[in-house]
GUVEX-27153 format. One record per residue (C-alpha): residue number from 1; chain; x, y, z. Coordinates in steps of 0.001 Angstrom, whole numbers, plus 500000, padded with zeros to 6 digits. Each point is the difference from the previous one (the first is absolute). Example, Ala and Ser with C-alpha at 12.3 -4.5 7.8 and 13.67 -1.06 7.14 Angstrom:
<nodes>
> k|c|x|y|z
> 1|A|512300|495500|507800
> 2|A|501370|503440|499340
</nodes>
This chain:
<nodes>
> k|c|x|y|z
> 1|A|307416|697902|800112
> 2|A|500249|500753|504102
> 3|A|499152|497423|502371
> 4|A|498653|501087|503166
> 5|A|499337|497302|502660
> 6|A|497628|499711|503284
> 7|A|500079|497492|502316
> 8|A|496325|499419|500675
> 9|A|497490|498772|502916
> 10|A|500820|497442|502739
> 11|A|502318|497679|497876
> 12|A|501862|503093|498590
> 13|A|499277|498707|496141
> 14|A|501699|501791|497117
> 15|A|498020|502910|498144
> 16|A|501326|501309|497391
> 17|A|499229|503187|497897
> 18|A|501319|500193|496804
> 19|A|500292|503639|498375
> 20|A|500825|500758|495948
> 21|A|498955|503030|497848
> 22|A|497584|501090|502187
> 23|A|498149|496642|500638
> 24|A|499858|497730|502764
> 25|A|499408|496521|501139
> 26|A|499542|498555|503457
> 27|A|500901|496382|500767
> 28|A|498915|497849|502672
> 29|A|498478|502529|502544
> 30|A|499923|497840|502958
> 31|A|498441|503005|502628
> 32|A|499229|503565|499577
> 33|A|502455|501941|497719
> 34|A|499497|502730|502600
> 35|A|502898|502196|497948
> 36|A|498872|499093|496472
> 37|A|498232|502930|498889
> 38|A|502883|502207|501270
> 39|A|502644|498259|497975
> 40|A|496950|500126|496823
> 41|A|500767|503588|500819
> 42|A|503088|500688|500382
> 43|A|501152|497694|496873
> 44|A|497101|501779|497966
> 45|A|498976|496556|499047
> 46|A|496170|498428|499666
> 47|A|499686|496667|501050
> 48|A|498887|497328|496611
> 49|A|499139|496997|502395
> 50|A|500864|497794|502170
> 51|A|501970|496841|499726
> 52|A|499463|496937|502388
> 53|A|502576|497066|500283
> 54|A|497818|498148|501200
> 55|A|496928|500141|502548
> 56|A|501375|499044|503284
> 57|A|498752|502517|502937
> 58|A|503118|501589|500147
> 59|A|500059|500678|496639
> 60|A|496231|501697|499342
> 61|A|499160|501723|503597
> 62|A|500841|503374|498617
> 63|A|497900|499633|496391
> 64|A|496932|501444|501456
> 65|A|500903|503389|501811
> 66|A|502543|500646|496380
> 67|A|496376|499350|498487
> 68|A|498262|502428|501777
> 69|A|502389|502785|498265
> 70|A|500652|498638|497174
> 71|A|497546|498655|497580
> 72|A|502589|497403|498358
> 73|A|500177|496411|499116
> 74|A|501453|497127|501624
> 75|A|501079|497137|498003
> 76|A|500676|496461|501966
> 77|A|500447|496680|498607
> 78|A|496959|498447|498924
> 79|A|500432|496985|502390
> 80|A|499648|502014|503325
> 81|A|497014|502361|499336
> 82|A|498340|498656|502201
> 83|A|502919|500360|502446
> 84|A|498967|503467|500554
> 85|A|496858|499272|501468
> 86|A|500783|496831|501757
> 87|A|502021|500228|503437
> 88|A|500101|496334|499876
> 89|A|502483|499956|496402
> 90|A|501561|503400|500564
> 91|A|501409|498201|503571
> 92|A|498422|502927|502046
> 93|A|498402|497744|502264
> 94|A|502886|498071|500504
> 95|A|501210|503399|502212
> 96|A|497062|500523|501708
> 97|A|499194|503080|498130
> 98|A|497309|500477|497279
> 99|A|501136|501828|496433
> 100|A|497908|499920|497067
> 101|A|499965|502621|497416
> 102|A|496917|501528|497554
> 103|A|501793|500954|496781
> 104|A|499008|498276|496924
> 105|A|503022|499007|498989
> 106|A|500997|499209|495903
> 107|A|502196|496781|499429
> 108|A|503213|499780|498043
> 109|A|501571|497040|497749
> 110|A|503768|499371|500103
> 111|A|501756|502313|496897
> 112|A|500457|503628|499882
> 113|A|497183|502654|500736
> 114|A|500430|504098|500118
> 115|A|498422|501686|502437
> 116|A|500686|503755|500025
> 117|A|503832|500283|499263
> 118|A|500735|496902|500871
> 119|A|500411|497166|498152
> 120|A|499630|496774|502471
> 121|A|500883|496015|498972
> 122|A|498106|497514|502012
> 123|A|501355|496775|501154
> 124|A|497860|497727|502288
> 125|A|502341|498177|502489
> 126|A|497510|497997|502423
> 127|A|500882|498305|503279
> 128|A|499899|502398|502529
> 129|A|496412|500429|498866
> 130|A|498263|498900|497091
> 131|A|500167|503200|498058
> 132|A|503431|501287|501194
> 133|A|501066|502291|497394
> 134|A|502974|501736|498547
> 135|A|500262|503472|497998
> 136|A|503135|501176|498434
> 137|A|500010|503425|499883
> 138|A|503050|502383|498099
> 139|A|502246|496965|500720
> 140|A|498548|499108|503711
> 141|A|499005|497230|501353
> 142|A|496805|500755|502419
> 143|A|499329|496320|501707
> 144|A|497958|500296|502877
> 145|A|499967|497235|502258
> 146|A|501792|497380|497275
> 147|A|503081|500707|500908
> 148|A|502215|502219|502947
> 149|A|503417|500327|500282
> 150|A|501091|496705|500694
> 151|A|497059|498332|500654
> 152|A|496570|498853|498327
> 153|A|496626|501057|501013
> 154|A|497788|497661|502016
> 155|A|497858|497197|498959
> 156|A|497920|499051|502318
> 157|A|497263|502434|499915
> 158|A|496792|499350|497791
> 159|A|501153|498846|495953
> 160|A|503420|500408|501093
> 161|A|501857|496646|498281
> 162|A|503716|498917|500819
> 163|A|499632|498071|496626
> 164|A|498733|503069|497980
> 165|A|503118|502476|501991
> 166|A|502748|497781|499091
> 167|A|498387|499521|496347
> 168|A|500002|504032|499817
> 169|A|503823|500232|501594
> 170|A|500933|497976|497218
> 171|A|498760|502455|497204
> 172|A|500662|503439|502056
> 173|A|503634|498801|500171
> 174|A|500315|499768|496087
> 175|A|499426|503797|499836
> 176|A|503136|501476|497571
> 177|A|500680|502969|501978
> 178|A|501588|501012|503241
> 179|A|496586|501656|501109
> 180|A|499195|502473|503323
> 181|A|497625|498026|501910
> 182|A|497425|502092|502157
> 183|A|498240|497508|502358
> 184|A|497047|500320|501718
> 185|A|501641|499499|503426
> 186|A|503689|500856|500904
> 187|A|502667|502000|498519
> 188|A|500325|500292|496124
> 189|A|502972|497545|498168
> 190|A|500912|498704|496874
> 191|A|499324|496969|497517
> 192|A|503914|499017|500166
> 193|A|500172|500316|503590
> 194|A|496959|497723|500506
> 195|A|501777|497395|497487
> 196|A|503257|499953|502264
> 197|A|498366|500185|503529
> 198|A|496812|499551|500186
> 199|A|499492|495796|500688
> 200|A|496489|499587|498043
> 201|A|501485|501146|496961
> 202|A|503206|497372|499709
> 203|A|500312|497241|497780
</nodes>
């Protein structure tokens, strides 16, 4: 599977477009993918759906203008639907700016789903936000805002919960593998390196 990332809109949020056997996924398109269809192109891949963390601004800005090319779903976790339409939960108006996005989006449950080539397990981590979501992907860890290199995502936006992050650390650090992390902000890292360094995750 290739991994190609953007660094999206004002807060420079991790996008990431997945490519395998000649399908795509998009995750977390914060702005406009202005080089999306190019890459589509040029990796002769169509694009299955896309993928959403969770529903933060930063994370959804982008959904609407990938929509307008390509007529494909996009799944979020059932407890922020109505992020998408509300500036108020997806923290928009916190920043003084206004995002809200018109897709009809389809909901997921934590386990494994396919869509197009891949095969995606769901794990719901919340704290940052209620719905903060995981998907491991060939082996990768895609975490959005849950966790960066040594750090934790916020929690003091709307349904973000200290109690509910540090409840989540405890079961994303009983993962058996030394996984690639790919966060939604910052540069990418590993499951072992997060145990040694990073401060949330110690005993």
């Amino acid at each position: 599977m290739k991994i190609i990332t953007r660094a999206l809109g004002p807060v420079q949020a991790n996008c990431y477009l997945l490519i395998q056997d000649g399908h795509a996924l998009v995750i977390d398109p914060g702005a406009e993918f202005k080089d999306l269809d190019r890459l589509l192109e040029v990796e002769h891949a169509n694009l299955d759906a896309i993928l959403l963390t969770h529903a933060h601004f930063d994370h959804i800005g982008g959904i609407d203008s990938i929509l307008k090319n390509h007529d494909v779903d996009v799944y979020v976790n059932p407890h922020e639907v109505q992020f998408l339409i509300n500036p108020d939960l997806n923290g928009s108006n916190t920043f003084f700016t206004h995002v809200v996005s018109h897709a009809k989006p389809r909901t997921f449950k934590e386990g494994l789903m396919t869509i197009g080539a891949f095969d995606v397990e769901v794990f719901f981590f919340p704290g940052h936000s209620i719905g903060s979501t995981v998907f491991k992907i060939d082996d990768k860890l895609f975490t959005g805002d849950f966790i960066f290199q040594g750090s934790i995502g916020r929690m003091d936006l709307e349904t973000g919960s200290e109690y509910a992050m540090f409840q989540s650390l405890k079961k994303f650090i009983q993962f058996d593998q030394n996984y690639p992390i790919y966060p939604g902000h910052g540069p990418s890292t590993t499951l072992d390196l997060e145990r040694r360094w990073n401060p949330y995750l110690q005993n």
